[in-house]
C-alpha positions in Angstrom: 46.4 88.1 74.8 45.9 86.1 71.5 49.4 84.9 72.3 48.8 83.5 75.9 45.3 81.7 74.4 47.3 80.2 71.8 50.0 79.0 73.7 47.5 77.8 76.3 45.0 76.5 74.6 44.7 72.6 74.8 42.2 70.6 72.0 41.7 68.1 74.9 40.2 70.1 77.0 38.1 71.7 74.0 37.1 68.9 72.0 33.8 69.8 71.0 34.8 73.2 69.9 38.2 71.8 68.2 36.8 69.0 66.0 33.9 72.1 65.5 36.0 74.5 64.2 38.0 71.8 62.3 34.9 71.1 60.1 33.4 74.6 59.4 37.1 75.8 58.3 37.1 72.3 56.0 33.5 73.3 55.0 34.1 76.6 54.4 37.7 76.7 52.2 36.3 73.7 50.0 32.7 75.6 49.5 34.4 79.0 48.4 37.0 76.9 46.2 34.6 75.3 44.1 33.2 78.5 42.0 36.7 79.1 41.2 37.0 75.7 40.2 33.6 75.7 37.9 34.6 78.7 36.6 38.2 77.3 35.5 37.1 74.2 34.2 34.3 75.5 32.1 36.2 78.4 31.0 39.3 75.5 29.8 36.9 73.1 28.7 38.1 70.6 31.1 34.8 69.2 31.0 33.7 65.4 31.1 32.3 64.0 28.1 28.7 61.8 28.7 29.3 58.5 27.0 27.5 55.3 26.7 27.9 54.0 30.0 27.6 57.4 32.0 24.3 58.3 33.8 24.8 62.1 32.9 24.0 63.9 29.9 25.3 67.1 30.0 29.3 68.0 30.2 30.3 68.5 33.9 33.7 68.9 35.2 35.2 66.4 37.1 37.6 68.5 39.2 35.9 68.4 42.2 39.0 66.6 43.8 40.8 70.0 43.7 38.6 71.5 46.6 39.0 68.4 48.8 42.4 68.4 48.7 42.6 72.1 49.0 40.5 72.0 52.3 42.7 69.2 54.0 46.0 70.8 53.5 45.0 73.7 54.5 42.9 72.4 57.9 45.7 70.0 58.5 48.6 73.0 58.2 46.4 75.5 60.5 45.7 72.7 63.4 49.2 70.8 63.3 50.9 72.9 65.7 48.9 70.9 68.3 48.4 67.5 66.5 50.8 64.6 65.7 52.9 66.4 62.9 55.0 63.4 61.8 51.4 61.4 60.6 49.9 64.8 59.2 52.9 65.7 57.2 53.7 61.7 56.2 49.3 62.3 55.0 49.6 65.1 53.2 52.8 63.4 51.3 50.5 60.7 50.3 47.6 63.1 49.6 49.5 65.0 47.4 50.8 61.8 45.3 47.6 60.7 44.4 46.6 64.5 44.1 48.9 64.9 40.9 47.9 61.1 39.8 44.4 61.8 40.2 44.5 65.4 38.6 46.5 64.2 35.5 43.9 61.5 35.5 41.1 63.6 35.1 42.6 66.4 32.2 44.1 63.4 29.7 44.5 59.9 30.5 47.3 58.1 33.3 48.0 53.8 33.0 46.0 52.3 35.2 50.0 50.8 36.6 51.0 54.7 37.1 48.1 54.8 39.5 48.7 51.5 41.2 52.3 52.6 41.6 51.3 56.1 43.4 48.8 54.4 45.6 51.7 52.2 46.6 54.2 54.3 47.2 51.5 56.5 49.2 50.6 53.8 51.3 54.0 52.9 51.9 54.9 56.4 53.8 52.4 55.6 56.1 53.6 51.7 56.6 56.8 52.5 57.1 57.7 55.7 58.5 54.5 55.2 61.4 54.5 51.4 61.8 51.2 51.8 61.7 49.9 48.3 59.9 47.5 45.4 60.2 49.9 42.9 62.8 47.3 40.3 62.6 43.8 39.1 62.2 42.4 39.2 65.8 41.9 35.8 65.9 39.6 35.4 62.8 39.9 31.5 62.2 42.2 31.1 65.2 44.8 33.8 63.4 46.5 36.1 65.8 49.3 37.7 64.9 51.4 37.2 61.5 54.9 37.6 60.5 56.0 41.4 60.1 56.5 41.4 56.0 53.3 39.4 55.8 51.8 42.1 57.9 53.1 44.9 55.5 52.2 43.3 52.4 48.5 42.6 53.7 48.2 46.2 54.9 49.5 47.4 51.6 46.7 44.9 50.0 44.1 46.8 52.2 45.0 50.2 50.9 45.0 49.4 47.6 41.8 47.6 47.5 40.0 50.4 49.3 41.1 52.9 47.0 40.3 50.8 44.0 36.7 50.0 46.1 35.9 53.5 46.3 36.9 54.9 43.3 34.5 52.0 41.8 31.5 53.4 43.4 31.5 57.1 41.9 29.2 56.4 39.5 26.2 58.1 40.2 25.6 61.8 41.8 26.1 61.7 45.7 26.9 58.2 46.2 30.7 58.3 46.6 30.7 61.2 48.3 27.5 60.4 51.3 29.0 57.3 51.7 32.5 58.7 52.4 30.8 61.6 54.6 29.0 58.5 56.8 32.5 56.6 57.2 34.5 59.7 58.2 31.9 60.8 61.1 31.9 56.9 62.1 35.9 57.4 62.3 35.3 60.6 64.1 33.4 59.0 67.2 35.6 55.6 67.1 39.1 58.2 66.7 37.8 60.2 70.1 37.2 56.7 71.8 40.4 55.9 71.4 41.8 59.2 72.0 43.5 59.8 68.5 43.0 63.5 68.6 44.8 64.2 65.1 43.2 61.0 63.5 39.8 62.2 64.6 40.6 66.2 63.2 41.5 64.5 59.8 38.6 62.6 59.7 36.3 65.6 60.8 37.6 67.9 58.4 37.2 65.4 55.2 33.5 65.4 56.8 33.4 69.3 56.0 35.2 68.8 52.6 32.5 66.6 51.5 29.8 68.1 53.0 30.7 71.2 50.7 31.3 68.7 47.6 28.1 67.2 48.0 26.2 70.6 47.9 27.6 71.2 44.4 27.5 67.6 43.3 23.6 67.0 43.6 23.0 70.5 41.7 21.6 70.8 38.5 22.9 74.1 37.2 26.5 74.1 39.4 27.7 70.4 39.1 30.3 69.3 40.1 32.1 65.5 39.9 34.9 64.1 42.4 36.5 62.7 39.7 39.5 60.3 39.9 41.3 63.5 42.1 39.2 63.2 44.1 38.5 59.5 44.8 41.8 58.7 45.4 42.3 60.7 47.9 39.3 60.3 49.7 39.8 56.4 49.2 43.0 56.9 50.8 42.0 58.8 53.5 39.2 56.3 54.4 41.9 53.2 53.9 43.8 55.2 56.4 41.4 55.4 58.6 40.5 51.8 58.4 44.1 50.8 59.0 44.5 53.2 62.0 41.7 52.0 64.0 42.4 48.1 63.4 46.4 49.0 64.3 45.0 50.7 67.8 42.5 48.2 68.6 45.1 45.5 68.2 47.7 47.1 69.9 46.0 48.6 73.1 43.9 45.6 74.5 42.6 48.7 76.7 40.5 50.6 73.5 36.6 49.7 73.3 36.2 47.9 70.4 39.7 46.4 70.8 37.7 42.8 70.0 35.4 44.1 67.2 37.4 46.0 65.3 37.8 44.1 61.9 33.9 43.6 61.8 33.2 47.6 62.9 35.7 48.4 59.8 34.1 45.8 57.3 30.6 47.2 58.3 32.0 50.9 58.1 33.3 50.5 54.1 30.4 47.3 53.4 29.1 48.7 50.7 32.2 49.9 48.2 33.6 45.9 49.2 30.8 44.1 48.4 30.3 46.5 45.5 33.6 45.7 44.2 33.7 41.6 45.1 30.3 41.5 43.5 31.4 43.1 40.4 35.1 41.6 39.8 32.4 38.0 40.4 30.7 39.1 37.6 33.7 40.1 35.1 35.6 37.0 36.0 33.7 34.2 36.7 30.3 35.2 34.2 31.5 37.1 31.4 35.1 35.7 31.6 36.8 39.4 31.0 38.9 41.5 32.2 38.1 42.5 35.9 39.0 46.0 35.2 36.7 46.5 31.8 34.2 49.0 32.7 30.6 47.6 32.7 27.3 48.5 34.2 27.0 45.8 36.8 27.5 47.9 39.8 24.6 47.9 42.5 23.9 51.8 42.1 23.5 50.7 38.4 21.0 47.9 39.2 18.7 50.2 41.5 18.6 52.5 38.8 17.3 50.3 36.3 14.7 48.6 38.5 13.2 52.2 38.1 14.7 54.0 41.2 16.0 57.7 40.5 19.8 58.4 41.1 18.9 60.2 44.2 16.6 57.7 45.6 19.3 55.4 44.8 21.9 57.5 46.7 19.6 57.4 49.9 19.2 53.8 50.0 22.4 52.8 49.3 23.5 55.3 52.4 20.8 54.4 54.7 21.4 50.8 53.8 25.1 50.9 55.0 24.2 52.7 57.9 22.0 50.2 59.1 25.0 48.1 58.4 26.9 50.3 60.4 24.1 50.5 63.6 23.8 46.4 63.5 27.5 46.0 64.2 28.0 48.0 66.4 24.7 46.2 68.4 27.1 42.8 67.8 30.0 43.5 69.1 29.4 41.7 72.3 29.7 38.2 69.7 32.8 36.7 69.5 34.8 38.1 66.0 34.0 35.4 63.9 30.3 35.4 64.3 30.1 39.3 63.9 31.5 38.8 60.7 29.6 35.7 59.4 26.4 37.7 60.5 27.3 41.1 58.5 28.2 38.5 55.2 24.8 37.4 55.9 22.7 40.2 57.0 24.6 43.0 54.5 23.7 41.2 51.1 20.2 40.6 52.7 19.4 44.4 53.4 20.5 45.3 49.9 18.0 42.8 48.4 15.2 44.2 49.5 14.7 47.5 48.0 14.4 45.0 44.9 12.2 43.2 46.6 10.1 45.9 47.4 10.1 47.0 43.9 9.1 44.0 42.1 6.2 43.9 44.8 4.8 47.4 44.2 
């Protein structure tokens, strides 16, 4: 009997109860992994030390990345019997990459070059061995399509930056991780549109990784940080993503948001690119340093110090990008270039305000 269902059992036809089942297992291996993870950490002391610039004062361990990655392989190994194997196994190379990078990271201390070298040669399994790449730029400034190693070098750029982008923004408890969780269910409706069934189970079950991340992560007595393990990956996961639905909406004139599809993505990851623009700006152009030197010119670090809590922070830098999010979507009628003249106009603006408002009351 359990044979016959499993051999005729179609995720197609069960979509809701797949991409279901795909998040509670996600949910449930990463929720039961972290006490084991606590328990290891604090036992070995692999703790994190509070310094001058950190917004935490107590030692928490910054293994949280363990869980994540824990939770994918093993969703993406149960459900790829009926998915695209070639692009979960070429993922789960990369994951695992940046899983050793990002591990090593976090216990002692790994060159930022060793780093930039994994993410490379991560991104470049997926480049490569799918095709699946940026092939032009939809016809921002009258751009179409660009030559093939110009295309692979620009969609290398785009992995690297989002990585770097995300990783930039774990700074405060919940942010990274609530901001990730938004993209990923995005990804999730725009991967079913386009009827990427194994795109949309990845980006599901990185929605129940987090979800269990963030219940740890926003405790007081069980806390829990993503740490560089698990930025990476998640970054990658999300530049993936990003890469994926530009690469289908670009090469199947028949997909939805087959016009829109830069501006959706630059609205889906706004706030971890301005974030990181903004910040490089600063260390550049005002203090004339090095635009990797750690600082505390971040935006989550400005809300905080105009007297918002870090979980008030949190909030409003998620709801603010969702907005983000809910505004492009409501454009993409406009042609390309205006939808993405609008969100550089209309993102900074919304982000303003809750300064605004504070300086006000």
């Amino acid at each position: 009997m359990i044979k016959n269902l499993l051999e005729n059992f179609s995720p197609e036809d069960n979509l809701i109860i797949w991409l279901i089942s795909a998040f509670i297992l996600a949910f449930v291996i990463a929720y039961q992994s972290f006490p084991t993870i606590l328990y290891v950490a604090r036992t070995k002391h692999l703790m994190d030390e509070p310094d001058r610039r950190s917004l935490h004062t107590n030692k928490t361990p910054t293994l949280g990345g363990i869980g994540i990655f824990i939770s994918l392989v093993v969703v993406m190994t149960i459900t790829g019997a009926y998915l695209n194997t070639k692009v979960l196994l070429l993922v789960m190379g990369g994951l695992t990459i940046l899983f050793f990078l990002g591990l090593k990271d976090d216990l002692t201390v790994l060159a930022p070059h060793r780093k930039f070298t994994g993410q490379l040669i991560s991104a470049l399994l997926l480049v490569f061995f799918t095709n699946t790449r940026i092939i032009g730029l939809s016809d921002i400034m009258d751009i179409n399509e660009i030559p093939y190693w110009l295309s692979i070098c620009f969609t290398l750029f785009v992995y690297i930056l989002i990585i770097n982008a995300y990783n930039l923004i774990d700074g405060i408890d919940g942010l990274a991780g609530t901001i990730a969780l938004t993209a990923s269910a995005v990804f999730v409706y725009l991967f079913i549109k386009a009827g990427e069934l194994s795109l949309a189970t990845i980006a599901v079950a990185l929605g129940g990784a987090l979800l269990a991340f963030l219940r740890h992560n926003f405790s007081s007595k069980r806390k829990i940080f993503m740490g560089d393990t698990g930025s990476m990956i998640v970054g990658f996961l999300l530049a993936f993503f990003t890469i994926s639905f530009i690469h289908k909406a670009q090469t199947d004139i028949l997909i939805e948001y087959h016009y829109a599809a830069p501006a959706l993505a630059l609205a889906i990851l706004f706030y971890p690119l301005m974030d990181t623009f903004r910040v490089f700006f600063i260390r550049i152009i005002i203090h004339k340093s090095s635009p990797f030197k750690p600082d505390k010119n971040h935006v989550h670090h400005r809300f905080i110090s105009s007297g918002y809590s870090s979980l008030v922070t949190t909030i409003l830098i998620t709801g603010i990008n969702l907005i983000i999010i809910l505004i492009a979507f409501n454009l993409v009628h406009l042609n390309l270039n205006t939808q993405i003249i609008l969100l550089m106009f209309y993102g900074p603006v919304l982000y303003v305000i809750p300064f605004m408002v504070k300086k006000i009351f």
